[in-house]
C-alpha positions in Angstrom: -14.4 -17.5 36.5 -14.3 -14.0 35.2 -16.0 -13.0 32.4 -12.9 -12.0 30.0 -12.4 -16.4 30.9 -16.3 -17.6 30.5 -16.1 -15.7 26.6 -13.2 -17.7 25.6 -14.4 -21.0 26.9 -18.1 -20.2 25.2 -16.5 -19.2 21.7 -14.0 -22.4 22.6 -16.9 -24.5 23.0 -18.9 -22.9 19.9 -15.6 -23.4 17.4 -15.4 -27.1 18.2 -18.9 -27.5 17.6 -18.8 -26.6 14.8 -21.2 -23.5 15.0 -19.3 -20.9 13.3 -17.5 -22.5 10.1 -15.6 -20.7 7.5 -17.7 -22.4 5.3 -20.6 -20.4 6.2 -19.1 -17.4 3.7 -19.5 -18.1 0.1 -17.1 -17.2 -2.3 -19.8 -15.2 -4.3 -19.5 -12.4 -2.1 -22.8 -13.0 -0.2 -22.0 -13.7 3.6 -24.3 -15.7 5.5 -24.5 -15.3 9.6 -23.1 -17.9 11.5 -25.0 -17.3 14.7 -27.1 -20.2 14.5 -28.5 -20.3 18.5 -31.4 -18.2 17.6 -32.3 -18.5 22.1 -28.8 -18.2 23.2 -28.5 -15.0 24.8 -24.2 -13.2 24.5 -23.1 -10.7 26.6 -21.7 -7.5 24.9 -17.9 -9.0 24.7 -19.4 -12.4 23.6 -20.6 -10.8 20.9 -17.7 -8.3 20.1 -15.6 -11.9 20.2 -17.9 -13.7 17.9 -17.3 -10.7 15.1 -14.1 -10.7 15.3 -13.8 -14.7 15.0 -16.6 -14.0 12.2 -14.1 -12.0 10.5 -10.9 -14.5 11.0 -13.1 -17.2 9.6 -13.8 -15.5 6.3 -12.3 -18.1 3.4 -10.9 -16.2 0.1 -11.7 -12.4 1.6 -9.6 -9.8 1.6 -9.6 -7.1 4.4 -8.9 -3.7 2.6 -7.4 -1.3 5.2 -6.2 1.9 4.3 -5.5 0.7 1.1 -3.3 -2.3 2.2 -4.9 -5.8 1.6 -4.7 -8.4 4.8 -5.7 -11.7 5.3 -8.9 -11.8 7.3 -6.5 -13.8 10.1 -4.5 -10.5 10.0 -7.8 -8.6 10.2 -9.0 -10.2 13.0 -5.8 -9.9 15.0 -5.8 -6.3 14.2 -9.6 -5.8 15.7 -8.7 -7.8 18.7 -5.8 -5.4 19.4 -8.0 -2.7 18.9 -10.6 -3.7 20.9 -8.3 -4.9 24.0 -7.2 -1.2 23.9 -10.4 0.8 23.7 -12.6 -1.9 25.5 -13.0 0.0 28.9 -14.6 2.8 26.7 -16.9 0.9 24.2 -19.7 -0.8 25.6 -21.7 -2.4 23.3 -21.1 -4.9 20.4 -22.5 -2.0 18.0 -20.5 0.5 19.7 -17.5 -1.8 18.7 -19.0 -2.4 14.9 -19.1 1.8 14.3 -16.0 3.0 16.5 -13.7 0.6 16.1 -14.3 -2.5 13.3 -15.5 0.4 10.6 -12.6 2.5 9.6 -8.7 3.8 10.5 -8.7 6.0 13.8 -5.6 7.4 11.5 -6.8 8.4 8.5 -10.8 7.9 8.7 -10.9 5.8 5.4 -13.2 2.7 6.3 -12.6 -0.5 6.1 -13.6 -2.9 3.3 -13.8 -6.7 2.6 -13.3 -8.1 -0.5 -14.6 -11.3 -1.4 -13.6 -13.9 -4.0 -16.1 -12.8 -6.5 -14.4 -9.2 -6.2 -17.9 -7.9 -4.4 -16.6 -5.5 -2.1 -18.0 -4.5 1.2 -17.8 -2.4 4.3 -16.3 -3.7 7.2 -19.5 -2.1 8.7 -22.3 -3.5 6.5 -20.8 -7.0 6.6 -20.3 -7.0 10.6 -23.6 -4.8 11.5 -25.7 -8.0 9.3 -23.8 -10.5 11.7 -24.7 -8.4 14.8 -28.2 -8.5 14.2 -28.1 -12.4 13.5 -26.4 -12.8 16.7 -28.9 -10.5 18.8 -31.7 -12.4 17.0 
């Protein structure tokens, strides 16, 4: 099984458990981590995957992007696409966070997240917090 296959059937495995929830994101703008295996160790791309599901998960956010609002499904899909594009030249999880999830390769605005309360955050802050929870 390669290891593009083994990351799908982990994060497969970790959405029908019921370890990553949409819940997990209040609507008061605070985000709590969803990386709740505190001794499970993810590769680079694991993690990389688990962001991006992090960020499809989000209820009642708004992903600000270039001054555009998407749904955080939207968001995710849009992360995905450019990670499959660029992921031969970023090899860490970080590396993914500050080259690719934090702001347009167009016009260099970053990325935001707005959440129900109206709190608005970097795409950055909000996904460097998770990474740390999930390399924890």
């Amino acid at each position: 099984m390669n290891s593009k296959m083994k990351a799908c059937v982990l994060l497969s495995f970790t959405l029908c458990a019921g370890l990553t929830s949409a819940q997990d994101i209040s609507a008061q703008g605070s985000y709590v981590a969803t990386s709740n295996i505190s001794a499970e160790k993810f590769t680079e791309d694991q993690k990389v995957e688990r962001l991006i599901q992090f960020i499809a998960k989000m209820d009642g956010a708004t992903f600000i992007r270039n001054g555009s609002e998407h749904t955080c499904r939207q968001a995710a899909e849009h992360l995905e696409s450019k990670w499959e594009k660029h992921r031969d030249s970023i090899k860490t999880a970080k590396g993914f966070v500050e080259e690719l999830a934090s702001r347009s390769g167009l016009s260099g605005k970053p990325y935001q997240i707005r959440f129900a309360d109206g709190t608005v955050k970097t795409t950055n802050e909000v996904l460097l917090t998770e990474l740390k929870q999930l390399e924890q």
